[in-house]
C-alpha positions as CSV (number, residue, x, y, z in Angstrom):
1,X,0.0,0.0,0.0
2,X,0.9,3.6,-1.0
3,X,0.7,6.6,1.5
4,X,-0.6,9.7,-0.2
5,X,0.9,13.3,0.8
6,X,-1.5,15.6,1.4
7,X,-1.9,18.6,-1.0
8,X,0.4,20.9,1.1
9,X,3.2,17.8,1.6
10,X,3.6,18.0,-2.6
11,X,3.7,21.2,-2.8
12,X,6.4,22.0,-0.5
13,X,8.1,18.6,-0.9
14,X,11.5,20.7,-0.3
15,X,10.8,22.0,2.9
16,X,9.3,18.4,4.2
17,X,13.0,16.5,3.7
18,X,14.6,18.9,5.8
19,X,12.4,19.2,9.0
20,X,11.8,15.0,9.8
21,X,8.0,14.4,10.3
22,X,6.0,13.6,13.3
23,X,9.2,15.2,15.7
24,X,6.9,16.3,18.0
25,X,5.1,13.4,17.9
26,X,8.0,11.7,19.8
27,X,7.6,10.1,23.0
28,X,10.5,10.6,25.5
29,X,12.7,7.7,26.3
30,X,12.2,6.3,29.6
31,X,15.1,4.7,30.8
32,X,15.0,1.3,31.8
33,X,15.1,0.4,35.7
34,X,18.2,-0.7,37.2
35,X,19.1,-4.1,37.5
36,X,18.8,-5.5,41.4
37,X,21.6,-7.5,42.5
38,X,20.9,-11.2,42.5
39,X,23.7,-12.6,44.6
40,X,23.2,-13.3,48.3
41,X,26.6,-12.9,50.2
42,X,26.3,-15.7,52.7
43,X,29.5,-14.7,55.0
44,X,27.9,-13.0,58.2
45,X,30.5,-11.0,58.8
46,X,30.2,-9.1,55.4
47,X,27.9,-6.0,56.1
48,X,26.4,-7.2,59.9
49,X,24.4,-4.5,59.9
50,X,22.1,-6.1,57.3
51,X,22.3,-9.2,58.5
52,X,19.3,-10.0,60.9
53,X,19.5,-12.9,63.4
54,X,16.9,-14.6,64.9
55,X,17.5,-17.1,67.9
56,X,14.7,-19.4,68.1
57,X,13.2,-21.1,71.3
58,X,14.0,-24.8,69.8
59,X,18.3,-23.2,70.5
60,X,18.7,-22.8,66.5
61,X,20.0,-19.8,65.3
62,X,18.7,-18.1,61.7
63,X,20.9,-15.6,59.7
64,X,18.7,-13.3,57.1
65,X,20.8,-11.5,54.7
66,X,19.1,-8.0,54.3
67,X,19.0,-6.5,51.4
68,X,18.2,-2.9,51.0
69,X,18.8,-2.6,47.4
70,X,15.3,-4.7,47.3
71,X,13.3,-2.9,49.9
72,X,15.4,0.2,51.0
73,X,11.7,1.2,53.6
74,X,11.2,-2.3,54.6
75,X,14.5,-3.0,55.7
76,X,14.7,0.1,57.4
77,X,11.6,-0.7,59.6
78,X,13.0,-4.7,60.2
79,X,16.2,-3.0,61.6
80,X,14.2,-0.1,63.7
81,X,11.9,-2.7,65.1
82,X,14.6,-5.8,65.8
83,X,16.8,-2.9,67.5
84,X,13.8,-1.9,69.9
85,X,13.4,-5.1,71.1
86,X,9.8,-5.5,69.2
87,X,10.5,-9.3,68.0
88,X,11.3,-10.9,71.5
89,X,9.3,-13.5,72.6
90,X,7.0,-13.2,69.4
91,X,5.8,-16.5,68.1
92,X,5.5,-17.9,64.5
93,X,1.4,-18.2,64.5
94,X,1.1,-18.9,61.2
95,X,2.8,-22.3,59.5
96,X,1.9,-24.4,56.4
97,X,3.8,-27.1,55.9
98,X,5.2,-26.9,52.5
99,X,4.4,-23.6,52.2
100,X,6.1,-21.1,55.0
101,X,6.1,-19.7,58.5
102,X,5.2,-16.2,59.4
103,X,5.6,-13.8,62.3
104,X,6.0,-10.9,63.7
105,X,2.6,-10.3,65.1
106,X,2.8,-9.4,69.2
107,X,-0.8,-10.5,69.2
108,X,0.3,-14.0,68.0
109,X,-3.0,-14.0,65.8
110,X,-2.1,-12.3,62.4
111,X,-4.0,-9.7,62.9
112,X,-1.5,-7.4,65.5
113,X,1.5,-5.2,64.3
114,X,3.9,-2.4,65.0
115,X,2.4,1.4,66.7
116,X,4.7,2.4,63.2
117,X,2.9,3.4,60.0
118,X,2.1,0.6,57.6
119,X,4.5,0.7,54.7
120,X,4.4,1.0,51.1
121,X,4.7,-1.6,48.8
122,X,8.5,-2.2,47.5
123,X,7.3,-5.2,45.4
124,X,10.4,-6.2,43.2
125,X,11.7,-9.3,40.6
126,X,13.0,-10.9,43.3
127,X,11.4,-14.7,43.3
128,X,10.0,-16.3,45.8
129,X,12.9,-19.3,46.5
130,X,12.9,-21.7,49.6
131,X,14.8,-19.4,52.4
132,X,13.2,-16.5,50.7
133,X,12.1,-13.7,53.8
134,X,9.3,-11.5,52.5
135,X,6.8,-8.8,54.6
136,X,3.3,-10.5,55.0
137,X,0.2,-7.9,54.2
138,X,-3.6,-8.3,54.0
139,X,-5.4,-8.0,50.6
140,X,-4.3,-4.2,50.3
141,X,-1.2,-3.9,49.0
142,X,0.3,-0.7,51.5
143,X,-0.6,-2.5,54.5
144,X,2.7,-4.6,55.5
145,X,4.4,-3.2,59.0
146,X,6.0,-5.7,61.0
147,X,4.9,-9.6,59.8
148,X,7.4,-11.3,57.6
149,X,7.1,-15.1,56.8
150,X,10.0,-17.4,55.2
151,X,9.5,-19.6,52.7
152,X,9.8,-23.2,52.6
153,X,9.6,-24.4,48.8
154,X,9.7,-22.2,46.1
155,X,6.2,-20.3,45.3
156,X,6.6,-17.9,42.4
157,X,2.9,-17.2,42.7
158,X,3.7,-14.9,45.4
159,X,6.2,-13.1,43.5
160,X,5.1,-9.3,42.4
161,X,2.5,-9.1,45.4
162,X,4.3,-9.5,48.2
163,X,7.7,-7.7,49.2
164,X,10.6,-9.5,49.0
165,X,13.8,-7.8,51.5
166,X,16.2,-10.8,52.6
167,X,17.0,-14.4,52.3
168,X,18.1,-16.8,54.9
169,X,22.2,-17.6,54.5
170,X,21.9,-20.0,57.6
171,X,20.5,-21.9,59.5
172,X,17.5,-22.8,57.4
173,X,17.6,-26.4,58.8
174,X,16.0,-24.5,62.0
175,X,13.5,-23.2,59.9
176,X,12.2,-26.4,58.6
177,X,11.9,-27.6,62.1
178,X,9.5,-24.7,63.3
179,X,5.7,-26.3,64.4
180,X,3.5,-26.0,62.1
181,X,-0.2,-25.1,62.7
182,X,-2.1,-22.0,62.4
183,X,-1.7,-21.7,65.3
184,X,0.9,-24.2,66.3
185,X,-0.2,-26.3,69.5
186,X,3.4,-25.4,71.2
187,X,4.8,-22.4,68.8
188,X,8.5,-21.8,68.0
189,X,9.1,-18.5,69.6
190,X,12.0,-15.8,68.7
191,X,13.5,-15.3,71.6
192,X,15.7,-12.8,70.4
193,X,15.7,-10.8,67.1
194,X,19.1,-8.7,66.4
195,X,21.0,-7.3,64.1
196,X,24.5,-9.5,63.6
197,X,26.6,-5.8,64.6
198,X,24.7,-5.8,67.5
199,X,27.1,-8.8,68.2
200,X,24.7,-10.1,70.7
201,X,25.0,-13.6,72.2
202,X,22.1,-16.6,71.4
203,X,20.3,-16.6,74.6
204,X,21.3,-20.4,76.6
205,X,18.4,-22.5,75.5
206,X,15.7,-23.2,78.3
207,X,16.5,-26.1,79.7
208,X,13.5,-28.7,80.1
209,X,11.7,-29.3,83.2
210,X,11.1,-32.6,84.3
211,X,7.6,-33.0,85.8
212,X,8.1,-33.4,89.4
213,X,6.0,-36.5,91.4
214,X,3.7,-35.4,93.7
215,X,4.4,-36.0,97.2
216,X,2.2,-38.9,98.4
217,X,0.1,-38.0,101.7
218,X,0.4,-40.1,105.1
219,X,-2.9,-42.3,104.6
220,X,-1.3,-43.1,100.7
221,X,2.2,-44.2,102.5
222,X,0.1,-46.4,105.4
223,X,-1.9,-47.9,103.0
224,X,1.0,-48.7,101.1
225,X,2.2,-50.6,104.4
226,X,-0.7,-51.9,104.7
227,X,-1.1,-53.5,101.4
């Protein structure tokens, strides 16, 4: 098919081969995003300050690498709330097996969080891989604050809707053994949440207590004679 000039365009042919057509017509370039980094550093001592502990009531200890080129505002508030203290003795209420566990709610019911503002979304191309850490949320997507869940098996459903900020670098054998339930009969707690510079020490595990026997009365011990 032939386009046909307008009247004007033949007439002044000259004029047209010098100024290009449609030039205002252009869009503007938009630049294309920057590419996130990919590669977890594992070593703990690289960069503690983004590297987020969690000692766990069953004596494991999980390392998270943070990273804030993923979630700059999320890990902000995952450092400001481990520092105050805010994930001590919070319980992981929610875990499917196969799936992941979550925390990070005071209430231990899913439905408690930080006195903090909820956050906006940072959702990124990060996939959702087993040992993947990402911020839990209800159905609108600027609602995460506090709750985060790890990921068991990879689920790349969740990927673009949920905010991915960290992955776990060790440890993750802990992970697998938290109880599952939603709740969990007998939760794994965090007993402590810090921030590897902190360079706190894992709390000493609780040590069981052994149910004591009850002490039988004086008519139990004479009949015991007696029998």
């Amino acid at each position: 098919m032939k386009f046909r000039l307008p009247l004007t365009a033949l007439m002044f042919g000259a004029a047209l081969v010098a100024a290009p057509a449609f030039a205002k017509d252009k869009e503007p370039v938009t630049p294309a995003p920057a590419a996130l980094p990919t590669l977890i550093d594992t070593d703990i001592t690289h960069d503690p300050d983004d590297v987020l502990l969690l000692d766990l009531s069953d004596g494991g200890r999980v390392a998270i690498r943070l990273m804030p080129q993923w979630a700059p505002h999320h890990i902000e508030r995952i450092k400001t709330l481990a520092k105050r203290g805010f994930y001590n003795g919070v319980i992981f209420h929610r875990v499917i097996d196969g799936f992941m566990a979550q925390t990070g709610d005071p209430t231990g019911t899913g439905q408690g969080g930080s006195d903090l503002p909820d956050l906006e979304a940072e959702f990124n191309s990060m996939p959702h891989l087993r040992g993947t850490v990402s911020m839990a949320r209800t159905n609108e997507p600027n609602s995460a604050n506090s709750q985060f869940f790890i990921v068991f098996y990879p689920r790349f459903a969740l990927d673009h809707k949920y905010t991915v900020f960290g992955r776990v670098i060790a440890g993750m054998n802990y992970v697998d053994a938290i109880q599952r339930g939603e709740p969990p009969e007998n939760p794994t707690k965090v007993i402590q949440a810090s921030l590897a510079s902190e360079n706190k020490p894992a709390p000493a595990p609780t040590p069981a207590v052994a149910p004591v026997a009850p002490v039988p009365t004086a008519a139990q011990l004479n009949n015991s004679k007696s029998n």
